[in-house]
PDB file of the backbone (N, CA, C, O) and the ligand in Angstrom, with CONECT records:
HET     ZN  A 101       1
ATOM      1  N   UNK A   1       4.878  -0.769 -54.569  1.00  0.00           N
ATOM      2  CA  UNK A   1       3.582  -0.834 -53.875  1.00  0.00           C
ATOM      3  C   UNK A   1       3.694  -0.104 -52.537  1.00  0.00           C
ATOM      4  O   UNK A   1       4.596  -0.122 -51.699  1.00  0.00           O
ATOM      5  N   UNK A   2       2.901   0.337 -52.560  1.00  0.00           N
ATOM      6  CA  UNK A   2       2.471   1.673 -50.706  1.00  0.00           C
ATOM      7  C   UNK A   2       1.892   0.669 -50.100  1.00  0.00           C
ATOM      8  O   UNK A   2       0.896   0.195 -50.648  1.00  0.00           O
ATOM      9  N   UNK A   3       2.371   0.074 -48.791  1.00  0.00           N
ATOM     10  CA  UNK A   3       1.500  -0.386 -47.985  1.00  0.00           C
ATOM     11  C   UNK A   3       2.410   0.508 -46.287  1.00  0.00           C
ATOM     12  O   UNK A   3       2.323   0.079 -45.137  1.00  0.00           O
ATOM     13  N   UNK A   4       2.855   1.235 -46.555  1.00  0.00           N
ATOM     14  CA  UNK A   4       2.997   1.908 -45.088  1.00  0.00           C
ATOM     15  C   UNK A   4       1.831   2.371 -44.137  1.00  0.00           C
ATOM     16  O   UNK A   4       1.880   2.301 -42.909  1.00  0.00           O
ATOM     17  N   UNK A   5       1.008   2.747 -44.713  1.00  0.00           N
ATOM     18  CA  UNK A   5      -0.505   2.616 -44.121  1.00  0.00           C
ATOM     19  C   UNK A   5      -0.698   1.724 -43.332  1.00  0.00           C
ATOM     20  O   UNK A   5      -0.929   1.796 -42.125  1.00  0.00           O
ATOM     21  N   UNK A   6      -0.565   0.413 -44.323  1.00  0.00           N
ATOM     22  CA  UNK A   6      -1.297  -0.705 -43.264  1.00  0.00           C
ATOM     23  C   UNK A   6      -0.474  -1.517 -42.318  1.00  0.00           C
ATOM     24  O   UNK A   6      -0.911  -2.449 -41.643  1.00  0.00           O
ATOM     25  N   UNK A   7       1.230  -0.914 -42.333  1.00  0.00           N
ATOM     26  CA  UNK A   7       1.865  -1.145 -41.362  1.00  0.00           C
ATOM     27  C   UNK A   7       1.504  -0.965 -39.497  1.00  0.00           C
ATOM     28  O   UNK A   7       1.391  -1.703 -38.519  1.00  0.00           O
ATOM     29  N   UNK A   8       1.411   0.847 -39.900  1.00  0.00           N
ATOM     30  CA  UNK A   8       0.948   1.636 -39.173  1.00  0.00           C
ATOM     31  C   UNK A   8      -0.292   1.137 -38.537  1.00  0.00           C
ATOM     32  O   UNK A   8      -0.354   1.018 -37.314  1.00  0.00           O
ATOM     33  N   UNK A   9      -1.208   0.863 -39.256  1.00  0.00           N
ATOM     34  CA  UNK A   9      -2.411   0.277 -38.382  1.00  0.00           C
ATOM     35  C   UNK A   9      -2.569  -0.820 -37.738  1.00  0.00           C
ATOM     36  O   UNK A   9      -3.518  -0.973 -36.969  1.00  0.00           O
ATOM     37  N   UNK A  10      -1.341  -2.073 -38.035  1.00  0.00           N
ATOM     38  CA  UNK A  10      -1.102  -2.987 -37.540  1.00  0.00           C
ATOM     39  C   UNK A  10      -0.703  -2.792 -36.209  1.00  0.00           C
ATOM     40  O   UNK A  10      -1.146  -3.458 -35.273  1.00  0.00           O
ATOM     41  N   UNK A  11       0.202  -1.808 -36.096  1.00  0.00           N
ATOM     42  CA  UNK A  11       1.417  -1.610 -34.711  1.00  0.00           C
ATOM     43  C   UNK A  11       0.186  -0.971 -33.926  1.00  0.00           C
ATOM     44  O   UNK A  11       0.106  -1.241 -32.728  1.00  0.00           O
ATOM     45  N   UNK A  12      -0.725  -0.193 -34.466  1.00  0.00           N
ATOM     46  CA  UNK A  12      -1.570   0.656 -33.435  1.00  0.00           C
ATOM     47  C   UNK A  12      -2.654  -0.370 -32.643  1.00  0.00           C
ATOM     48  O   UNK A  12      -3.007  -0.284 -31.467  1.00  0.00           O
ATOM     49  N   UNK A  13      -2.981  -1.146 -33.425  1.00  0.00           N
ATOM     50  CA  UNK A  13      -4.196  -1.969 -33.190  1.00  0.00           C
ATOM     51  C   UNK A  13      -3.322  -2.968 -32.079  1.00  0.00           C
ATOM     52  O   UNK A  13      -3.663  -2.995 -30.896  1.00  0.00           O
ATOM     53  N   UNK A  14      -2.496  -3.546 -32.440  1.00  0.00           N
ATOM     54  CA  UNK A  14      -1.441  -4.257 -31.194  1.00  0.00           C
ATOM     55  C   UNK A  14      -1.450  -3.309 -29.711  1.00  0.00           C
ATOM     56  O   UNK A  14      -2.065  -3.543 -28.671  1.00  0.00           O
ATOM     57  N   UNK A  15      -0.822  -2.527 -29.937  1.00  0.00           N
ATOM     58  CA  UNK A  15      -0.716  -1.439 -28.993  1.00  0.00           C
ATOM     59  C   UNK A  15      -2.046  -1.264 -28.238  1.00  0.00           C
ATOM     60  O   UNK A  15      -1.705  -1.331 -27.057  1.00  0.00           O
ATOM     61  N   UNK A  16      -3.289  -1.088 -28.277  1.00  0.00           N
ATOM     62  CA  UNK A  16      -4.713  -1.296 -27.910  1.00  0.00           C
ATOM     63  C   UNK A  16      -4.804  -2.679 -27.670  1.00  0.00           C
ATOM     64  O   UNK A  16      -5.043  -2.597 -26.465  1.00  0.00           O
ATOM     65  N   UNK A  17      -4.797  -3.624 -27.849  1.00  0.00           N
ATOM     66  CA  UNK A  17      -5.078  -4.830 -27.204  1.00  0.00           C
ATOM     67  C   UNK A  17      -3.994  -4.768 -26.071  1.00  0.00           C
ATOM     68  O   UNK A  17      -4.380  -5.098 -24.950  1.00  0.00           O
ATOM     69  N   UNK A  18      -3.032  -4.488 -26.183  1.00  0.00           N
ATOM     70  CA  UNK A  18      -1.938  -4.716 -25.069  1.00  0.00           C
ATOM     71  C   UNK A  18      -2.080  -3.975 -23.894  1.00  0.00           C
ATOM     72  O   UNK A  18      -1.408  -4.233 -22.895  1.00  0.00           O
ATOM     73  N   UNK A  19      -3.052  -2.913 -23.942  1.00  0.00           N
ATOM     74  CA  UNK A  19      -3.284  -2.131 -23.159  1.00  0.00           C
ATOM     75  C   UNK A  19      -4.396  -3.083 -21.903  1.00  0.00           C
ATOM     76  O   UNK A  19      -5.415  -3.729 -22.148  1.00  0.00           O
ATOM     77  N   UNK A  20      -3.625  -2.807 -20.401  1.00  0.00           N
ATOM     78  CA  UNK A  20      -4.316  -4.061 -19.633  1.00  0.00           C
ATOM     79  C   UNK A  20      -5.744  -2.764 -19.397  1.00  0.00           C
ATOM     80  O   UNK A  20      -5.695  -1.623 -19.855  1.00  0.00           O
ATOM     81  N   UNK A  21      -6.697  -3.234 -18.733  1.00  0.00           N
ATOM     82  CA  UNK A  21      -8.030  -3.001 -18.559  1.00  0.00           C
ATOM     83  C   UNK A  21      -7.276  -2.288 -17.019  1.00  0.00           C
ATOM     84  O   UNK A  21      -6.255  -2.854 -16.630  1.00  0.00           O
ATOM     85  N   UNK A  22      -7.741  -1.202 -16.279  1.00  0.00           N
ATOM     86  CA  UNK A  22      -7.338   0.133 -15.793  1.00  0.00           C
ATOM     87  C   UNK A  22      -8.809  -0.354 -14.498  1.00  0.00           C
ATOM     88  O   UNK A  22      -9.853  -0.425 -15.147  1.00  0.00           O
ATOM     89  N   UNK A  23      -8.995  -0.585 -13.372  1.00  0.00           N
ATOM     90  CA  UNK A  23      -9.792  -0.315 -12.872  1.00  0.00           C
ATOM     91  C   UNK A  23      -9.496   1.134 -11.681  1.00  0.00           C
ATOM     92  O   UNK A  23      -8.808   0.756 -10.732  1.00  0.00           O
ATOM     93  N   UNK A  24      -9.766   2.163 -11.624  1.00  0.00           N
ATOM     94  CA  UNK A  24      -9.318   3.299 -11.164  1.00  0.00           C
ATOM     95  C   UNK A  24     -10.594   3.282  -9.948  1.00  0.00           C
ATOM     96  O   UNK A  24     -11.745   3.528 -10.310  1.00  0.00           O
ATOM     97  N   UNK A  25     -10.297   2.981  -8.534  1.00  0.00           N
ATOM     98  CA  UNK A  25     -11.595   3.696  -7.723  1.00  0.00           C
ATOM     99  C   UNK A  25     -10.893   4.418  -6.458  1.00  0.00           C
ATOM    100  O   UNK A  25      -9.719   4.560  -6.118  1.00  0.00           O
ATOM    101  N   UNK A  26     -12.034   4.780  -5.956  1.00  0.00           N
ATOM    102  CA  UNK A  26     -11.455   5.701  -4.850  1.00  0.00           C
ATOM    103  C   UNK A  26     -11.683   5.004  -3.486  1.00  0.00           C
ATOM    104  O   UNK A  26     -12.682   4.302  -3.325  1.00  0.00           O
ATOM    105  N   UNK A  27     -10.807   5.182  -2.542  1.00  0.00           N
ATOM    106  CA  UNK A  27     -10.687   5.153  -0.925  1.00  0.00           C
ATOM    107  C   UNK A  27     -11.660   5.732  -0.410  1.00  0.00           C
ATOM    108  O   UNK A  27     -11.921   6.934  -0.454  1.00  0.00           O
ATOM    109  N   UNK A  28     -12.414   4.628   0.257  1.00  0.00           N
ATOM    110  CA  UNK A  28     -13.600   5.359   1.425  1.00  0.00           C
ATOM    111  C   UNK A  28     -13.113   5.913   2.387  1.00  0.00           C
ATOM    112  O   UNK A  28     -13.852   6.673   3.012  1.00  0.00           O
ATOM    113  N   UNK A  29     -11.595   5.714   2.878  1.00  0.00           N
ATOM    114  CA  UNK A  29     -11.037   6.452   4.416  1.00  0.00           C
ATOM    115  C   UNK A  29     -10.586   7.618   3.646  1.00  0.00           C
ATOM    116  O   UNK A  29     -11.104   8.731   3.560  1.00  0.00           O
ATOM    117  N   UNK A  30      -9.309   7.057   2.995  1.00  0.00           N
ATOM    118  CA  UNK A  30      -8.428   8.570   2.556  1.00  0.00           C
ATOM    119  C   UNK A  30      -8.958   9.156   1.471  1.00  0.00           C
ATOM    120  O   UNK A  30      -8.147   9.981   1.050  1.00  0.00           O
ATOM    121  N   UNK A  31      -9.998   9.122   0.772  1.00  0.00           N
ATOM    122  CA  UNK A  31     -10.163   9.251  -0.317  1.00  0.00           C
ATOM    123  C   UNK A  31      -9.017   9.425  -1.292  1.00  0.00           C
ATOM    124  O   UNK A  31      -9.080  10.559  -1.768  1.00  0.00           O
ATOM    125  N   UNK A  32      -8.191   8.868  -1.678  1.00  0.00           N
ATOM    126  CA  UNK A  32      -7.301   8.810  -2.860  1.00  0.00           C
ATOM    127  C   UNK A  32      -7.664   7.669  -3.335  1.00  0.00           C
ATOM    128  O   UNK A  32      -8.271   6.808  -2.699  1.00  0.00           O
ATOM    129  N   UNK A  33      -7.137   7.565  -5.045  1.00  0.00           N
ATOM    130  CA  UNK A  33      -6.894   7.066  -6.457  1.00  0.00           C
ATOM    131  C   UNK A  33      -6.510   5.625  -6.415  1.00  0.00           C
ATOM    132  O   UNK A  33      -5.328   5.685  -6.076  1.00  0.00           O
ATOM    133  N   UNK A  34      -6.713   4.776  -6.513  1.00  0.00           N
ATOM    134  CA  UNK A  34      -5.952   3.917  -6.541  1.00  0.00           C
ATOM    135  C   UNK A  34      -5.899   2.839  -7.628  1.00  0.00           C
ATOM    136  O   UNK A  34      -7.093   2.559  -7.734  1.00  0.00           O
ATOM    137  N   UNK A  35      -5.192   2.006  -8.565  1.00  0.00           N
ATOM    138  CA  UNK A  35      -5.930   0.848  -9.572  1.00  0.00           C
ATOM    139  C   UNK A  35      -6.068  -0.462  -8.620  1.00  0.00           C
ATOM    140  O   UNK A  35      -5.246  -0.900  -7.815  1.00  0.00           O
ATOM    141  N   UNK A  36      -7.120  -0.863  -8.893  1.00  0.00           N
ATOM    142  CA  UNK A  36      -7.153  -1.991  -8.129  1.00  0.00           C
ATOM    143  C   UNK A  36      -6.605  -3.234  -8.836  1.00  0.00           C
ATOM    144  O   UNK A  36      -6.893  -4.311  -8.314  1.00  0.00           O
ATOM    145  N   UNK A  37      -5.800  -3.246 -10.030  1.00  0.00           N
ATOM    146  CA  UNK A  37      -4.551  -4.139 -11.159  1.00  0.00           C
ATOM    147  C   UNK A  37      -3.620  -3.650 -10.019  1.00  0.00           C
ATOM    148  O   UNK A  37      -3.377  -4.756  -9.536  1.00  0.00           O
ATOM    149  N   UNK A  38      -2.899  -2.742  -9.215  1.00  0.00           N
ATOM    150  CA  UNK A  38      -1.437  -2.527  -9.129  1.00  0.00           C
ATOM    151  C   UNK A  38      -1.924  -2.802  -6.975  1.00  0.00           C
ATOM    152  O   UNK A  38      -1.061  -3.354  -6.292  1.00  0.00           O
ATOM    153  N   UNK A  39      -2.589  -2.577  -6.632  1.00  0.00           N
ATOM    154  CA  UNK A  39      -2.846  -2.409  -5.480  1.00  0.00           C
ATOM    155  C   UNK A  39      -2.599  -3.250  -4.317  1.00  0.00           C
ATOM    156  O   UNK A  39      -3.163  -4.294  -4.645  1.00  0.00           O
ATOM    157  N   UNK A  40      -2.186  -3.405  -3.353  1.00  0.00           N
ATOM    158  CA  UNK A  40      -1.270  -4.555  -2.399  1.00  0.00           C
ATOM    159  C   UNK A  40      -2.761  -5.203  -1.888  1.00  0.00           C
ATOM    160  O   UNK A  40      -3.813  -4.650  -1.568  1.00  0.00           O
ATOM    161  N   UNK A  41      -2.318  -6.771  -1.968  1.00  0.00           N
ATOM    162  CA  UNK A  41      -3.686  -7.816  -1.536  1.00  0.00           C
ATOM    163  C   UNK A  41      -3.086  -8.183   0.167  1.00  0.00           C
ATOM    164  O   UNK A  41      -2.008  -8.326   0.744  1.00  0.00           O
ATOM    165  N   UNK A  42      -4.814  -8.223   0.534  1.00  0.00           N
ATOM    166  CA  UNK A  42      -4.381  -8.223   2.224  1.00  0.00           C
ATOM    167  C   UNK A  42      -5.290  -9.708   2.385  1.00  0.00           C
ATOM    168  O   UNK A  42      -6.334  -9.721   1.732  1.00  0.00           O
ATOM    169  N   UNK A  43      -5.060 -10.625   2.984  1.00  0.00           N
ATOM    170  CA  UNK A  43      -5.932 -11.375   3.535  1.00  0.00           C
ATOM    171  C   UNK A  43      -6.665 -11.418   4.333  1.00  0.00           C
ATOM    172  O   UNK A  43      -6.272 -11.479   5.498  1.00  0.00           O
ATOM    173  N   UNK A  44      -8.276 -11.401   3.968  1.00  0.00           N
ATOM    174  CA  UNK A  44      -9.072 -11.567   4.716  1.00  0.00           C
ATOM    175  C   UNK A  44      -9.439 -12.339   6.040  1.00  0.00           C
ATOM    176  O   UNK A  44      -9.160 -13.535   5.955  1.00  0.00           O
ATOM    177  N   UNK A  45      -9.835 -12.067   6.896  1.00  0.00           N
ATOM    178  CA  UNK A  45     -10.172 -12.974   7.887  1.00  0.00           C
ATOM    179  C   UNK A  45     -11.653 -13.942   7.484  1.00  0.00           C
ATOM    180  O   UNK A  45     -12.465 -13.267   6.852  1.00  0.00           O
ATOM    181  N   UNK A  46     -12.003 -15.079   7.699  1.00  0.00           N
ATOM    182  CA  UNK A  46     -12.742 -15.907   7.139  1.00  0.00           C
ATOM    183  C   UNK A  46     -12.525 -16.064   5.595  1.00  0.00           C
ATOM    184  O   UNK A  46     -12.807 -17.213   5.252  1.00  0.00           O
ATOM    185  N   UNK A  47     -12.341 -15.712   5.131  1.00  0.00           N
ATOM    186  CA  UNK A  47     -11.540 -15.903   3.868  1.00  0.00           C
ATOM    187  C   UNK A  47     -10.392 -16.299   3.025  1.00  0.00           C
ATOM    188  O   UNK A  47      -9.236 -16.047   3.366  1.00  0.00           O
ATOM    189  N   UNK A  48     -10.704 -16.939   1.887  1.00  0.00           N
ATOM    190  CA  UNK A  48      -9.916 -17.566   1.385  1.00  0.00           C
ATOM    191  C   UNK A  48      -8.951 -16.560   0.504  1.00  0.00           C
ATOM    192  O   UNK A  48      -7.755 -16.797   0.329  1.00  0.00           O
ATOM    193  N   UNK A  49      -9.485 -15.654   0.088  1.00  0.00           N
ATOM    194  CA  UNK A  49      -8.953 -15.338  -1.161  1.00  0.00           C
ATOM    195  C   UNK A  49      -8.767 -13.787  -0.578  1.00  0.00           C
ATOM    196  O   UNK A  49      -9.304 -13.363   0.445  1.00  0.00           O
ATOM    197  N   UNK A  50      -7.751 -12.924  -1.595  1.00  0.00           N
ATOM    198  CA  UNK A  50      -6.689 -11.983  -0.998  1.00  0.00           C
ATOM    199  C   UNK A  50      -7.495 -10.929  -1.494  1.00  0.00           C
ATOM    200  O   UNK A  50      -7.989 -11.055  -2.615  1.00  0.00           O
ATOM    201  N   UNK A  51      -7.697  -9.926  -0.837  1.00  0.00           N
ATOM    202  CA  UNK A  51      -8.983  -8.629  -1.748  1.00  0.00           C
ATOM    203  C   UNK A  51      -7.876  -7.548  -1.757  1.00  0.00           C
ATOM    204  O   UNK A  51      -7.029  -7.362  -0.883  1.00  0.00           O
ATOM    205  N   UNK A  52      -8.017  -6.990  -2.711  1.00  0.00           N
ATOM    206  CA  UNK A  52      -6.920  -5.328  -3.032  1.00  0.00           C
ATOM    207  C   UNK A  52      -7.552  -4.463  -2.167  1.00  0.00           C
ATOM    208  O   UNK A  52      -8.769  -4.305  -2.070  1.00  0.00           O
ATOM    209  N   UNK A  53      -6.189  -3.590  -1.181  1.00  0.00           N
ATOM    210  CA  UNK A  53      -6.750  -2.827  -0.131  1.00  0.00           C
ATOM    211  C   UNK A  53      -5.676  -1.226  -0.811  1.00  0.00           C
ATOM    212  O   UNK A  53      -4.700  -1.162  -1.558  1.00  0.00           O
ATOM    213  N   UNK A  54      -6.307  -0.409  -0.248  1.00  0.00           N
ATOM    214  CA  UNK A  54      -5.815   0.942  -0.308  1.00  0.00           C
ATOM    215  C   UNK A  54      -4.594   1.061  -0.355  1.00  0.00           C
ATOM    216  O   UNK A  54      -4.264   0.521   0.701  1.00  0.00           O
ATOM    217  N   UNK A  55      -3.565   1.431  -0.899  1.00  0.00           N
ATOM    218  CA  UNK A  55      -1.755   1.780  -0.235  1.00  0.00           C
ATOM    219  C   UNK A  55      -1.623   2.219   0.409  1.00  0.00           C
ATOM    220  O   UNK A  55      -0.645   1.892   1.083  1.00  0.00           O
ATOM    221  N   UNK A  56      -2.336   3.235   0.806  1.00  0.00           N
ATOM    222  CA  UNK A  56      -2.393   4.037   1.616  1.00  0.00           C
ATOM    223  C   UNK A  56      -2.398   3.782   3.154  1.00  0.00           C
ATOM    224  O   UNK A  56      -1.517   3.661   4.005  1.00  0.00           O
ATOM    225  N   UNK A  57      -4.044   3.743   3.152  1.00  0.00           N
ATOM    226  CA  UNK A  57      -4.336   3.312   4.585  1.00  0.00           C
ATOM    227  C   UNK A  57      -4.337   1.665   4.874  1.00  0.00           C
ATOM    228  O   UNK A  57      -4.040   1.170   5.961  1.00  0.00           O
ATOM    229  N   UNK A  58      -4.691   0.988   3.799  1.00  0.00           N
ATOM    230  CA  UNK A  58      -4.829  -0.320   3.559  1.00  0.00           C
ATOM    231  C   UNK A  58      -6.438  -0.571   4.130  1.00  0.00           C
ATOM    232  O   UNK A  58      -6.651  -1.667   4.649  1.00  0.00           O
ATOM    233  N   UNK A  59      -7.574   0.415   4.050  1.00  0.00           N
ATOM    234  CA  UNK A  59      -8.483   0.187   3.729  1.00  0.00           C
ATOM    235  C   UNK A  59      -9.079  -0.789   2.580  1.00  0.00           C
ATOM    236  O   UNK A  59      -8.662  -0.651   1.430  1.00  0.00           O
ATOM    237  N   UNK A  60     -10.103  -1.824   2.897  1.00  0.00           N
ATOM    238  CA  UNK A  60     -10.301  -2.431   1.730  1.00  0.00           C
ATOM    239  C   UNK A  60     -11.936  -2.108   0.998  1.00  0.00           C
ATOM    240  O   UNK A  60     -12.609  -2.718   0.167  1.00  0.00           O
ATOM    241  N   UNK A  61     -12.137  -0.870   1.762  1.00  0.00           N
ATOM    242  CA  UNK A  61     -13.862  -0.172   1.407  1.00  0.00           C
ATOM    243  C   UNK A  61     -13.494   1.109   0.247  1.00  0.00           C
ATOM    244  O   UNK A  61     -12.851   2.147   0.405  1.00  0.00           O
ATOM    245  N   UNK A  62     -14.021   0.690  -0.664  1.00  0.00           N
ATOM    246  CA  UNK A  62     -13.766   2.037  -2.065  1.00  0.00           C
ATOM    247  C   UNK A  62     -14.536   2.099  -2.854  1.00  0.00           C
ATOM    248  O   UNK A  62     -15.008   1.065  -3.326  1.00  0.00           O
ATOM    249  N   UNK A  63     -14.901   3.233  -3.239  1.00  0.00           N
ATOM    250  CA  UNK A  63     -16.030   3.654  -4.133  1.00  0.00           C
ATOM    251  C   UNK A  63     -15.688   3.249  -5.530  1.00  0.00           C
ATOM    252  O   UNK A  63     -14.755   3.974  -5.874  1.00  0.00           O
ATOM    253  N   UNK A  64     -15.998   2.451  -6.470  1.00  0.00           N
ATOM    254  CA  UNK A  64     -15.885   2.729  -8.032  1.00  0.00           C
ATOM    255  C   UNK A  64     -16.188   3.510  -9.096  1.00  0.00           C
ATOM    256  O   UNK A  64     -15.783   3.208 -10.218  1.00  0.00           O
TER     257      UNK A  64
HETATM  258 ZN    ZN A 101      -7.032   4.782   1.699  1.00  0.00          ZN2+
END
């Protein structure tokens, strides 16, 4: 029996779910690239919670 086919489509379809969700925007100062998944969290002032800022400049204003 041939089922190498549906091996193959198993491993691919895995491979696509595993793939994390990519948010890519840009820096309002420096304009560069950044993901906001990999990006260093700065703490806000009045705030509780940590917002992803630029690597760069550590701007936390960016275009999507
Ligand atoms: Zn920047």
């Amino acid at each position: 029996m041939e089922n190498k086919n549906d091996v193959a489509q198993e491993e691919l379809t895995h491979t696509v779910a595993q793939d994390v969700e990519r948010k890519i925007v840009l820096c309002y100062r420096c304009l560069s690239c950044y993901d906001l998944n990999n990006a260093p969290l700065k703490t806000v002032t009045g705030l509780k919670n940590k917002e992803p800022v630029c690597p760069n400049c550590s701007c936390k204003v960016y275009c999507s």
